[in-house]
Chimera marker file (.cmm) of the C-alpha trace (Angstrom):
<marker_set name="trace">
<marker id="1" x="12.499" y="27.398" z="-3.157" r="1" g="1" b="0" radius="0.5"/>
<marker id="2" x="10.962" y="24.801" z="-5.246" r="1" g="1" b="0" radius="0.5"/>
<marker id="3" x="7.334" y="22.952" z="-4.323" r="1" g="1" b="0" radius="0.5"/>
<marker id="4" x="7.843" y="19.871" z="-2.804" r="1" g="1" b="0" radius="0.5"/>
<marker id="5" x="5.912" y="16.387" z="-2.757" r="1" g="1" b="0" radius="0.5"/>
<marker id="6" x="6.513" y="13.100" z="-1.227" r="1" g="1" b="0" radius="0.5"/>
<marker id="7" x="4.922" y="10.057" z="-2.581" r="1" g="1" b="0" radius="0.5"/>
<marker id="8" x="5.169" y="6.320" z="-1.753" r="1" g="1" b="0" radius="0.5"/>
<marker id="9" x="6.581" y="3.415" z="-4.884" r="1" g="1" b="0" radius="0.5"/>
<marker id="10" x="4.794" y="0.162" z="-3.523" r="1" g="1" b="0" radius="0.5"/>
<marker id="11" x="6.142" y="-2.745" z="-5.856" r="1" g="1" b="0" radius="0.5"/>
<marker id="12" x="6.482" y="-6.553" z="-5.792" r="1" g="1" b="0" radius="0.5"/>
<marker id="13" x="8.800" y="-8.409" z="-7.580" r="1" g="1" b="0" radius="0.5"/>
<marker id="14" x="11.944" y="-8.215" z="-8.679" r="1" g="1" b="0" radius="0.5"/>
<marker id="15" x="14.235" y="-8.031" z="-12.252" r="1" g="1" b="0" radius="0.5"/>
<marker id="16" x="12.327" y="-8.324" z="-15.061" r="1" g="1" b="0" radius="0.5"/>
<marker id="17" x="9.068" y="-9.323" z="-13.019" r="1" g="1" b="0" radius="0.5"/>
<marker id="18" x="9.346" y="-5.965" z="-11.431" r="1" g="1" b="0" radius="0.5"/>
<marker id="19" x="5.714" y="-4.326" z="-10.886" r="1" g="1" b="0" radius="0.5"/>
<marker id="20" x="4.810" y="-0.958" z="-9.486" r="1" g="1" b="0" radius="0.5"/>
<marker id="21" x="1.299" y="0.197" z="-8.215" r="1" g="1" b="0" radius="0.5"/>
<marker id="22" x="0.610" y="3.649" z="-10.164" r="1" g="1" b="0" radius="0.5"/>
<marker id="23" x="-2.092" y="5.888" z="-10.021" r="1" g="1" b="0" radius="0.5"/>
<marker id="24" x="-4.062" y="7.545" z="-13.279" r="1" g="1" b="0" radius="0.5"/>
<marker id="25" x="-4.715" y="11.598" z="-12.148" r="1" g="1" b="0" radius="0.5"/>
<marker id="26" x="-8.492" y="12.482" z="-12.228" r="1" g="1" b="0" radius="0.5"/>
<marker id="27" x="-10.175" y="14.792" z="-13.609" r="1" g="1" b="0" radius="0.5"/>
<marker id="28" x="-10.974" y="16.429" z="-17.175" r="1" g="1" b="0" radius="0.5"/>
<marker id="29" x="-7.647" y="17.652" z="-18.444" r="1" g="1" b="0" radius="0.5"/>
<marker id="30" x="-5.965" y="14.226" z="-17.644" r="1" g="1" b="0" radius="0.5"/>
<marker id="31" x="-8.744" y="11.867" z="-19.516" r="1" g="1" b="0" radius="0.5"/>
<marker id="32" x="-7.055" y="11.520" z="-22.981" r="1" g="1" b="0" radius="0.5"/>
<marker id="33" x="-3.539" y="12.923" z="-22.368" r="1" g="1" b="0" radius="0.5"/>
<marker id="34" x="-0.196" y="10.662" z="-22.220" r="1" g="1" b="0" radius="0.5"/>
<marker id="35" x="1.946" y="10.174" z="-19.447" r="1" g="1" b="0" radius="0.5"/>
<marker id="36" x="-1.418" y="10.938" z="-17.055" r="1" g="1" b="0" radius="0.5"/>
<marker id="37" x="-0.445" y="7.934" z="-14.385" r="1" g="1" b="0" radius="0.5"/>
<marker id="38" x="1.941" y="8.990" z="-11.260" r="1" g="1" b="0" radius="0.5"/>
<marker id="39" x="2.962" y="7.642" z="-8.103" r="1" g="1" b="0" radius="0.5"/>
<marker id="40" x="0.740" y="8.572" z="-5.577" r="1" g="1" b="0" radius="0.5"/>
<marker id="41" x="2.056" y="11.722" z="-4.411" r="1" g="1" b="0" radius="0.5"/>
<marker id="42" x="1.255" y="15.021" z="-2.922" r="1" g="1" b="0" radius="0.5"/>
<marker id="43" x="2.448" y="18.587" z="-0.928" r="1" g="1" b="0" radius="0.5"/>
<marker id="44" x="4.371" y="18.354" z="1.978" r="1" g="1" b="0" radius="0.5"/>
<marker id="45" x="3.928" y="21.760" z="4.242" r="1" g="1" b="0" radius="0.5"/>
<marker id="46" x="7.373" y="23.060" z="4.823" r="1" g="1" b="0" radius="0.5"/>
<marker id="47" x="9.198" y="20.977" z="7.543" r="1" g="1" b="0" radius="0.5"/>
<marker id="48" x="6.806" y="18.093" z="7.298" r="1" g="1" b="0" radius="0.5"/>
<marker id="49" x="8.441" y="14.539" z="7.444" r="1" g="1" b="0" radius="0.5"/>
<marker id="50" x="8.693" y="13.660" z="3.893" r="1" g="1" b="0" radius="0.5"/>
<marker id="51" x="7.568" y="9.695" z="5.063" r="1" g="1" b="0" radius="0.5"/>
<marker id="52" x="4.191" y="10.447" z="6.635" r="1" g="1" b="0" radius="0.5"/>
<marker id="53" x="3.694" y="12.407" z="3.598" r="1" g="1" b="0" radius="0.5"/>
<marker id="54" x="3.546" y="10.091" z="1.206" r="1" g="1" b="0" radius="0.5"/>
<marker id="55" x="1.905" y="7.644" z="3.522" r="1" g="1" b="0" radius="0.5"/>
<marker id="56" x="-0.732" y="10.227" z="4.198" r="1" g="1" b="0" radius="0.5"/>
<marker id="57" x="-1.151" y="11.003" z="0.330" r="1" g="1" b="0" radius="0.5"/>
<marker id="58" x="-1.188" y="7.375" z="-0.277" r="1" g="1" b="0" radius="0.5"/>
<marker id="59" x="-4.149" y="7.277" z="1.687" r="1" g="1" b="0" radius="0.5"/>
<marker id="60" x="-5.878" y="10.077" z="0.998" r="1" g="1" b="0" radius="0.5"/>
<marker id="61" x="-5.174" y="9.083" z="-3.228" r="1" g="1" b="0" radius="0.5"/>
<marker id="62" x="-6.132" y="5.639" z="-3.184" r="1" g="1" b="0" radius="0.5"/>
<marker id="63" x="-8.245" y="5.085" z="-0.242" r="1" g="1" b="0" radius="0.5"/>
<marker id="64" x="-6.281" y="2.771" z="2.195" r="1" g="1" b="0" radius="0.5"/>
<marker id="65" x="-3.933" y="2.894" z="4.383" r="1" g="1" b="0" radius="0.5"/>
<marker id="66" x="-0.732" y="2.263" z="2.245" r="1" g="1" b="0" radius="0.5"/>
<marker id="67" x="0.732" y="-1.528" z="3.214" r="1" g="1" b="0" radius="0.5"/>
<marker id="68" x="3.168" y="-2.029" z="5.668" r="1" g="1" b="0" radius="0.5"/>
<marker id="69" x="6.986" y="-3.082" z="5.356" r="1" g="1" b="0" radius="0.5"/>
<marker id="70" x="10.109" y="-0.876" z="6.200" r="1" g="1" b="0" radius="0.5"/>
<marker id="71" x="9.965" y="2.178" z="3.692" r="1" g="1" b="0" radius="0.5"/>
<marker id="72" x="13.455" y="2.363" z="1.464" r="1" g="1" b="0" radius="0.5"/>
<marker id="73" x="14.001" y="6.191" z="-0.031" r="1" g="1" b="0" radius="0.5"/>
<marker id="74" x="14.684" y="6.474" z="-3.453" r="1" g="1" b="0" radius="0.5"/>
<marker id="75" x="15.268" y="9.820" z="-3.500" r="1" g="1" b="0" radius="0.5"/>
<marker id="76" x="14.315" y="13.386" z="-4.915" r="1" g="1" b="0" radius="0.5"/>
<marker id="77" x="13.363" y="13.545" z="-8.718" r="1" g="1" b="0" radius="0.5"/>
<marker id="78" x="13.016" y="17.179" z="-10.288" r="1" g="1" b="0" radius="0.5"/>
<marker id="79" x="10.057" y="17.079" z="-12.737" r="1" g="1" b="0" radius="0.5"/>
<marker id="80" x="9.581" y="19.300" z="-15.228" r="1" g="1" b="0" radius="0.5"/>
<marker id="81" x="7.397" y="21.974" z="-13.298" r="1" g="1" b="0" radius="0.5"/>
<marker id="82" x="10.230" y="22.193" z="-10.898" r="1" g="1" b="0" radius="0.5"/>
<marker id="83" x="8.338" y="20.675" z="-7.772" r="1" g="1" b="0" radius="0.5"/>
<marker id="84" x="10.536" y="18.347" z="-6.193" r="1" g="1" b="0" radius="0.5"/>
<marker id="85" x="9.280" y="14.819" z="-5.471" r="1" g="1" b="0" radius="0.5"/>
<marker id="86" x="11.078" y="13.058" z="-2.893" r="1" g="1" b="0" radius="0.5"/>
<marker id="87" x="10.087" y="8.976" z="-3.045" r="1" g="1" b="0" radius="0.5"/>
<marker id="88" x="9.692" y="5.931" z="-0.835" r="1" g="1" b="0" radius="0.5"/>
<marker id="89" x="9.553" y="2.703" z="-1.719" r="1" g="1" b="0" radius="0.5"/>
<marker id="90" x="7.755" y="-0.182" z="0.123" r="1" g="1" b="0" radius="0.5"/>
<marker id="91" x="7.558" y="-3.810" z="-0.700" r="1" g="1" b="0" radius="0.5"/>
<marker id="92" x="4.371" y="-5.171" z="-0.499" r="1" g="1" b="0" radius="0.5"/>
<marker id="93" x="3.605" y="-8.234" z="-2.841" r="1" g="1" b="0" radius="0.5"/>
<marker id="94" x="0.317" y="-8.978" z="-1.551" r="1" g="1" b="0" radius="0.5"/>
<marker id="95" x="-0.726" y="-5.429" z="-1.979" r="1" g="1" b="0" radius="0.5"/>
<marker id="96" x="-4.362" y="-5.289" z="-3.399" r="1" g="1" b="0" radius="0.5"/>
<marker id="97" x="-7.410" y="-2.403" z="-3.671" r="1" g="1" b="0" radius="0.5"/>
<marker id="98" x="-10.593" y="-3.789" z="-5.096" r="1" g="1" b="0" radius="0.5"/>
<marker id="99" x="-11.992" y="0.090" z="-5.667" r="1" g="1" b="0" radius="0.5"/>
<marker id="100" x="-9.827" y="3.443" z="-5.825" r="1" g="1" b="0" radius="0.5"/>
<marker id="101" x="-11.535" y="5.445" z="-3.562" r="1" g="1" b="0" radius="0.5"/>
<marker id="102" x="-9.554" y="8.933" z="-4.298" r="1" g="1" b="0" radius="0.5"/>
<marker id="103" x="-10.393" y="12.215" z="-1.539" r="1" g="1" b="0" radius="0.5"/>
<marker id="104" x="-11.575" y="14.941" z="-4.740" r="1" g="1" b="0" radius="0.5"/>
<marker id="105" x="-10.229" y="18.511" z="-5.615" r="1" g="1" b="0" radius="0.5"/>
<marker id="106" x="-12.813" y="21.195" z="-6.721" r="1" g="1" b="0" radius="0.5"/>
<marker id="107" x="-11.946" y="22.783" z="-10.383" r="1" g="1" b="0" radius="0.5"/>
<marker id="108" x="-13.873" y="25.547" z="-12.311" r="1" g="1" b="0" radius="0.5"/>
<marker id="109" x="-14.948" y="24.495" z="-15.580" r="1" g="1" b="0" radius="0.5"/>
<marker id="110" x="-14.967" y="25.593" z="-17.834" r="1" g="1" b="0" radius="0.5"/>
<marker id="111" x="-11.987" y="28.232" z="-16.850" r="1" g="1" b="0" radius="0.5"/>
<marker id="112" x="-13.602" y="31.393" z="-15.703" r="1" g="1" b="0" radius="0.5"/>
<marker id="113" x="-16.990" y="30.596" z="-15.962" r="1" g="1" b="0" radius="0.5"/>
<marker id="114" x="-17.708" y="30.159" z="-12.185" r="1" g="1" b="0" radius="0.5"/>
<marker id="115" x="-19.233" y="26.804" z="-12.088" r="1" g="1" b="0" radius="0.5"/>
<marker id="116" x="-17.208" y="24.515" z="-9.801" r="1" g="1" b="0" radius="0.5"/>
<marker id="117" x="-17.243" y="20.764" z="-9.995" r="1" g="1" b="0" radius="0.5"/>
<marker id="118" x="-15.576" y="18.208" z="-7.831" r="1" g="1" b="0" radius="0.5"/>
<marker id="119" x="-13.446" y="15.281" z="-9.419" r="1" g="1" b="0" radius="0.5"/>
<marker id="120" x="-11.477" y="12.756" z="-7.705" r="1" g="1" b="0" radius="0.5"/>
<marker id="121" x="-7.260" y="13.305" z="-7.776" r="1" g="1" b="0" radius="0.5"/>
<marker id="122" x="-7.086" y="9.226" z="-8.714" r="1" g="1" b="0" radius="0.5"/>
<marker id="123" x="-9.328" y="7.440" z="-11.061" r="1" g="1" b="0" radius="0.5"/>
<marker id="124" x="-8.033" y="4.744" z="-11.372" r="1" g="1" b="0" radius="0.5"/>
<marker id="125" x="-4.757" y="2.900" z="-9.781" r="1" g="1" b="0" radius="0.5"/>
<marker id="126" x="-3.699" y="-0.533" z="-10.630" r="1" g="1" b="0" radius="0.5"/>
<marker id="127" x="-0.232" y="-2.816" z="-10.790" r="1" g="1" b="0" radius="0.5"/>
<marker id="128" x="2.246" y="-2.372" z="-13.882" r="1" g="1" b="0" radius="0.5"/>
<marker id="129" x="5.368" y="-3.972" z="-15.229" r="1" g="1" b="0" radius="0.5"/>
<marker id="130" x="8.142" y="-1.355" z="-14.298" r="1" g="1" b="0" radius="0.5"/>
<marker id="131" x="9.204" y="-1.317" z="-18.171" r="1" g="1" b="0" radius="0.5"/>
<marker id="132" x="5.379" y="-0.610" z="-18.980" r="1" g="1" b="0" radius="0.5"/>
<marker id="133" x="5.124" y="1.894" z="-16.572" r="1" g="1" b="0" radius="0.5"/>
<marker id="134" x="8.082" y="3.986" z="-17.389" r="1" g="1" b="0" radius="0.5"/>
<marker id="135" x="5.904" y="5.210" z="-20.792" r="1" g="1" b="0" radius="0.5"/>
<marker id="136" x="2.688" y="5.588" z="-18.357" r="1" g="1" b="0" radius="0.5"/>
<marker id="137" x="4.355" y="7.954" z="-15.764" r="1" g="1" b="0" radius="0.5"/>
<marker id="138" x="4.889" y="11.527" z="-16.134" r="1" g="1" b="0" radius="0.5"/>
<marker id="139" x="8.416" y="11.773" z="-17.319" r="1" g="1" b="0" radius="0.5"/>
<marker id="140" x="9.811" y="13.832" z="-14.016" r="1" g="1" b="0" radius="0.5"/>
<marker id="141" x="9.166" y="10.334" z="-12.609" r="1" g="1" b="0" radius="0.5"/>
<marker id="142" x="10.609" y="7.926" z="-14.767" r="1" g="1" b="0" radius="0.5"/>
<marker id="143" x="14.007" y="8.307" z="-12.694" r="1" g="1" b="0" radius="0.5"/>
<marker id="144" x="12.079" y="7.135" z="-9.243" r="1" g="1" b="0" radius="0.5"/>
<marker id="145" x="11.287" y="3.948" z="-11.184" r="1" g="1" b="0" radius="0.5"/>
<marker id="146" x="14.692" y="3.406" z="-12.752" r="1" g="1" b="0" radius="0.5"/>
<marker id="147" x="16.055" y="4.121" z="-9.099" r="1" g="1" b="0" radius="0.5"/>
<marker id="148" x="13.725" y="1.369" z="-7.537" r="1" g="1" b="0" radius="0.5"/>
<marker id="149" x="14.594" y="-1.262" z="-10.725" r="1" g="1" b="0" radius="0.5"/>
<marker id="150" x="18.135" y="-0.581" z="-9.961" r="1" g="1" b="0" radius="0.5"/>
<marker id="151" x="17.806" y="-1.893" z="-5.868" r="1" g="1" b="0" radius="0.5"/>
<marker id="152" x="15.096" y="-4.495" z="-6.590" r="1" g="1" b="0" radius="0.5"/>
<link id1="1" id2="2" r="1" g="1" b="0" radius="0.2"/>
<link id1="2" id2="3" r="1" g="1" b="0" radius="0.2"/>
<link id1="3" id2="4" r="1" g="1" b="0" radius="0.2"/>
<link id1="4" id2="5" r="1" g="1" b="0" radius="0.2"/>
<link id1="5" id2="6" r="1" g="1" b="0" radius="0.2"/>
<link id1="6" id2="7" r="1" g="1" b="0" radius="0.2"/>
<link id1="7" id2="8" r="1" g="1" b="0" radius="0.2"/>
<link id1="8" id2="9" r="1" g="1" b="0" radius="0.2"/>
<link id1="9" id2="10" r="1" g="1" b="0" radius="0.2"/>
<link id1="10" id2="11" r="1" g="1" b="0" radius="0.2"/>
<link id1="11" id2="12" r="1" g="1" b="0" radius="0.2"/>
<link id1="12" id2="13" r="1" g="1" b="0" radius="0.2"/>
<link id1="13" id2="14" r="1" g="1" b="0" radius="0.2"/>
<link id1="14" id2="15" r="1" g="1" b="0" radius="0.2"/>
<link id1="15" id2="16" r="1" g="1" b="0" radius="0.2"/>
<link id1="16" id2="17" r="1" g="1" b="0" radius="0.2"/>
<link id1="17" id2="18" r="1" g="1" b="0" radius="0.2"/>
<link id1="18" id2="19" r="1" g="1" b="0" radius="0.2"/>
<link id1="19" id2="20" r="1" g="1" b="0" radius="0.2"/>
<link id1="20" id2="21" r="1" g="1" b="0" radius="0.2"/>
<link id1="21" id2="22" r="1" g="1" b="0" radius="0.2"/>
<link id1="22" id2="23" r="1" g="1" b="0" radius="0.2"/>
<link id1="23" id2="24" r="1" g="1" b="0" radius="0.2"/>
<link id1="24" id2="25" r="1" g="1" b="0" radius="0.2"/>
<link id1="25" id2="26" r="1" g="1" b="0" radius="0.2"/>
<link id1="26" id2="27" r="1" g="1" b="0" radius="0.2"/>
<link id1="27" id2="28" r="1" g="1" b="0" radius="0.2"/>
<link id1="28" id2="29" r="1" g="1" b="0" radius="0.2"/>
<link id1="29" id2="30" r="1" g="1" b="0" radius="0.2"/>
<link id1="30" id2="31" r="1" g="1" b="0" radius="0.2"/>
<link id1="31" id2="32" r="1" g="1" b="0" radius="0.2"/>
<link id1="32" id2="33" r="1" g="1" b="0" radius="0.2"/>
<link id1="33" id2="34" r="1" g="1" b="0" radius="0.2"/>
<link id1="34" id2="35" r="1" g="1" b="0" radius="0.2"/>
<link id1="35" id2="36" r="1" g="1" b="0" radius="0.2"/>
<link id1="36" id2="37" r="1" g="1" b="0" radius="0.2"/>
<link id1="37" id2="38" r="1" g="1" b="0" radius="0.2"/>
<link id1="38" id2="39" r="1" g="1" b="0" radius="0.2"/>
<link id1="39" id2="40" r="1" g="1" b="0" radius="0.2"/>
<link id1="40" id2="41" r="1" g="1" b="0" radius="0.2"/>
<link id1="41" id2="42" r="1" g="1" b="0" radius="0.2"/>
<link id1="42" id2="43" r="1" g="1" b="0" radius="0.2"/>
<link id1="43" id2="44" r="1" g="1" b="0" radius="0.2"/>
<link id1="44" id2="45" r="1" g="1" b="0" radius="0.2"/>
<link id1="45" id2="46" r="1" g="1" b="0" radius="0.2"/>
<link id1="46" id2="47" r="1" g="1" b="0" radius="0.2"/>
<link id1="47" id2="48" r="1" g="1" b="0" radius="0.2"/>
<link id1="48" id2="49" r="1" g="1" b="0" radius="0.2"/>
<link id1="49" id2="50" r="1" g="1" b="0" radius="0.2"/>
<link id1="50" id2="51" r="1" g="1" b="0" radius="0.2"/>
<link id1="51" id2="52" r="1" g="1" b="0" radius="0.2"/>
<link id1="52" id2="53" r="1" g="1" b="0" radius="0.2"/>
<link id1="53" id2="54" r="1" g="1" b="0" radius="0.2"/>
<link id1="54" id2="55" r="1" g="1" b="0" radius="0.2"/>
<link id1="55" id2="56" r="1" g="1" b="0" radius="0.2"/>
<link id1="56" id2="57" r="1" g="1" b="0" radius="0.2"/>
<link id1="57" id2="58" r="1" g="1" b="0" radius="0.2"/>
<link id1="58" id2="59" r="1" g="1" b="0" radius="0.2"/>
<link id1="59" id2="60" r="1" g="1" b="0" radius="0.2"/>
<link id1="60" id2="61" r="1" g="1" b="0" radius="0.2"/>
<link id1="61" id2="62" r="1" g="1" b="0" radius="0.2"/>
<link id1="62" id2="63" r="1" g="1" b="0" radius="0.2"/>
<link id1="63" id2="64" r="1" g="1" b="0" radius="0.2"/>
<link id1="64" id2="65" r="1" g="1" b="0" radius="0.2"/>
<link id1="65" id2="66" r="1" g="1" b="0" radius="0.2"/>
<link id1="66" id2="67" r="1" g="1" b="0" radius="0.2"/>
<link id1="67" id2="68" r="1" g="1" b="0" radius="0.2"/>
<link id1="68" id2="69" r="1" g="1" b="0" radius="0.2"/>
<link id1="69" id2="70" r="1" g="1" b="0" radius="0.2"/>
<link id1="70" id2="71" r="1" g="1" b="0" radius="0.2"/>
<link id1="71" id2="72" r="1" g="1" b="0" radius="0.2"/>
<link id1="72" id2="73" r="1" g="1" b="0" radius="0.2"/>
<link id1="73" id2="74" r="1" g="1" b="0" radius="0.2"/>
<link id1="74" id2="75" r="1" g="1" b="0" radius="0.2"/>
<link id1="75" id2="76" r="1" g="1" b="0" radius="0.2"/>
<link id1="76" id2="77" r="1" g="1" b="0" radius="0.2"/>
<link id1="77" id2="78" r="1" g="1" b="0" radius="0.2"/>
<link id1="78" id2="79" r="1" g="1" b="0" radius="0.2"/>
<link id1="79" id2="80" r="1" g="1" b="0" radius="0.2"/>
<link id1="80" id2="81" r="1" g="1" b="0" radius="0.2"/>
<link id1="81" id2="82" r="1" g="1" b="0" radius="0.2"/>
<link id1="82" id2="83" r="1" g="1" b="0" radius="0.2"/>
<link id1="83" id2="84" r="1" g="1" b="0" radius="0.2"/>
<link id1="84" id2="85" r="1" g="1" b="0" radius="0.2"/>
<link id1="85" id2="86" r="1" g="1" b="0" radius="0.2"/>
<link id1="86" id2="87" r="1" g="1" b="0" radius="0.2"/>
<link id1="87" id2="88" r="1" g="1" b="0" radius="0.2"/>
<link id1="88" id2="89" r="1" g="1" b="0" radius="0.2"/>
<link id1="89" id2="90" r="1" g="1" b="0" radius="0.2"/>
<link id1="90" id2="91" r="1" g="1" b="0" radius="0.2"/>
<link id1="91" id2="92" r="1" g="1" b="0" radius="0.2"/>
<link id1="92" id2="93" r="1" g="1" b="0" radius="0.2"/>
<link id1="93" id2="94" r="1" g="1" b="0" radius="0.2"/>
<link id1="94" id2="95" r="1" g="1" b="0" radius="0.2"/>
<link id1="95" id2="96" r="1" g="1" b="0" radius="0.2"/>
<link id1="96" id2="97" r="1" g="1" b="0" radius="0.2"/>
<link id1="97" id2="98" r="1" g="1" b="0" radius="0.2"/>
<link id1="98" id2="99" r="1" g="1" b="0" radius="0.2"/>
<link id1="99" id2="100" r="1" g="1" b="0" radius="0.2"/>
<link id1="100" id2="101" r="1" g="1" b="0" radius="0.2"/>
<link id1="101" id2="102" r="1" g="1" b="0" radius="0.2"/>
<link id1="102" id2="103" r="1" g="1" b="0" radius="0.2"/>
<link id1="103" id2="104" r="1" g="1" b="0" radius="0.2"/>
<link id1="104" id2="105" r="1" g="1" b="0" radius="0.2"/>
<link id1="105" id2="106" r="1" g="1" b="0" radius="0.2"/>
<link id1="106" id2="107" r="1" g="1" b="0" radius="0.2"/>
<link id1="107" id2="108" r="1" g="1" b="0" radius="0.2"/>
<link id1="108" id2="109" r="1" g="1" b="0" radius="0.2"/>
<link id1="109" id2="110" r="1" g="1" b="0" radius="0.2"/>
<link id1="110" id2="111" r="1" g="1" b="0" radius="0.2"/>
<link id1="111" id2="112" r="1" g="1" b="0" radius="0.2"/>
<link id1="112" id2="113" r="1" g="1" b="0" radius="0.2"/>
<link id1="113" id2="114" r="1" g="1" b="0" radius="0.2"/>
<link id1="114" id2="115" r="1" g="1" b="0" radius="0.2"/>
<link id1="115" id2="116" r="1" g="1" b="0" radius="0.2"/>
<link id1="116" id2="117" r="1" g="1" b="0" radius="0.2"/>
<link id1="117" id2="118" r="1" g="1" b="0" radius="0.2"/>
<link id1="118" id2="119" r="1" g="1" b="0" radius="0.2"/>
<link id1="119" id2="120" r="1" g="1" b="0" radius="0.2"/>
<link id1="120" id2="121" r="1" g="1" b="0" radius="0.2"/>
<link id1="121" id2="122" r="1" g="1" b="0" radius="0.2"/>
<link id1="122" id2="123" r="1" g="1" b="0" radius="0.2"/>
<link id1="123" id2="124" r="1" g="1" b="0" radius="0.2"/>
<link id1="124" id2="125" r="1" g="1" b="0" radius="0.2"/>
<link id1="125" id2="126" r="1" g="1" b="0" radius="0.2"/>
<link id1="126" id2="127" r="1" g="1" b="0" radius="0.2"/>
<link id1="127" id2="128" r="1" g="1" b="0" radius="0.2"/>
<link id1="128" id2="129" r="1" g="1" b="0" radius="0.2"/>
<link id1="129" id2="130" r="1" g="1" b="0" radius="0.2"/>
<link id1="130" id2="131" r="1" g="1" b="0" radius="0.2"/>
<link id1="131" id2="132" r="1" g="1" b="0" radius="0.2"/>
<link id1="132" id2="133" r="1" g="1" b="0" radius="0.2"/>
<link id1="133" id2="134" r="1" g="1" b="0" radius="0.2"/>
<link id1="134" id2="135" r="1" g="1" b="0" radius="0.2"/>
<link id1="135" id2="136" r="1" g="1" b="0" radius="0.2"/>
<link id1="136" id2="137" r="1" g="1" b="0" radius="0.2"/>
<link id1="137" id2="138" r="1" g="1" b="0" radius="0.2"/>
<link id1="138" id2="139" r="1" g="1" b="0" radius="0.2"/>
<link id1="139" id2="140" r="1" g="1" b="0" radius="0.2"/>
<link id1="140" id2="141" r="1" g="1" b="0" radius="0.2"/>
<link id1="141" id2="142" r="1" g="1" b="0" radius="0.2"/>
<link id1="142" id2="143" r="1" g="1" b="0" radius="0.2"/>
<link id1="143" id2="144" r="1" g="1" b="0" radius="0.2"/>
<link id1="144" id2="145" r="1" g="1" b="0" radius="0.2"/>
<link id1="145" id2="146" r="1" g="1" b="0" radius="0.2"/>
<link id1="146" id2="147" r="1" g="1" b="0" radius="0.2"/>
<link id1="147" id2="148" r="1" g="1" b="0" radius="0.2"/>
<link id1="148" id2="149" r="1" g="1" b="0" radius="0.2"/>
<link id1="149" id2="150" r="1" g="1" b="0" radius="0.2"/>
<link id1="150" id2="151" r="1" g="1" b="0" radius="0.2"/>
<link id1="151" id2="152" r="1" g="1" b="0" radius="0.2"/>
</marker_set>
């Protein structure tokens, strides 16, 4: 059974003034690397409702509430890892965070040297043209935003 995630696509816009609000992953290994920004996304237990999930990781990544408006799924993308990501999409033009306030995850670095340090799962989140994004994102999710630019 693969892992699964839920995460939650706010855009505004529409055609080729699309925009999506992305999130760059925290943390060391994802400082310099390409395709480091993602939707905000993250676990779902087994049997939990893949919706609050994503609104709750929303939260929890960027530090508010994610906006209201009626949710649209997208879908479930396979990324390369095999978790499957299964993605809402919610309309909210007037959509803004002054600060990314992301919960943190504690990693050991360096690997096997016992020292622990805490770094935040979001560093940074921020609007994007779809076509700009779709070289940003990790490439599992490139399908969730050519799903969304085909509805909106």
């Amino acid at each position: 059974m693969p892992l699964r995630s839920a995460g939650l696509l706010v855009y505004r816009g529409s055609g080729p003034a699309l925009e999506v609000f992305i999130a760059h992953m925290g943390g060391p290994f994802w400082r310099r690397r390409p395709r480091a920004w993602t939707i905000p996304k993250g676990g779902a237990a087994p049997g939990e409702d893949s919706l609050a999930t994503a609104l709750r990781e929303f939260a929890e990544e960027i530090g508010t509430p994610a906006p209201a408006g009626p949710p649209e799924l997208l879908g479930d993308f396979r990324q390369s890892a095999g978790k499957v990501v299964t993605v809402w999409a919610v309309h909210a033009p007037d959509f803004s965070v002054d600060v990314v306030r992301s919960n943190t995850v504690s990693l050991e670095l360096p690997p096997g040297s016992g020292r622990f340090v805490e770094v935040p799962e979001v560093d940074d989140a921020r609007w994007t043209p779809v076509d700009t994004a779709r070289d940003l994102v990790v490439a599992g999710q490139v399908a969730a935003l050519d799903a969304l630019a085909a509805r909106a």
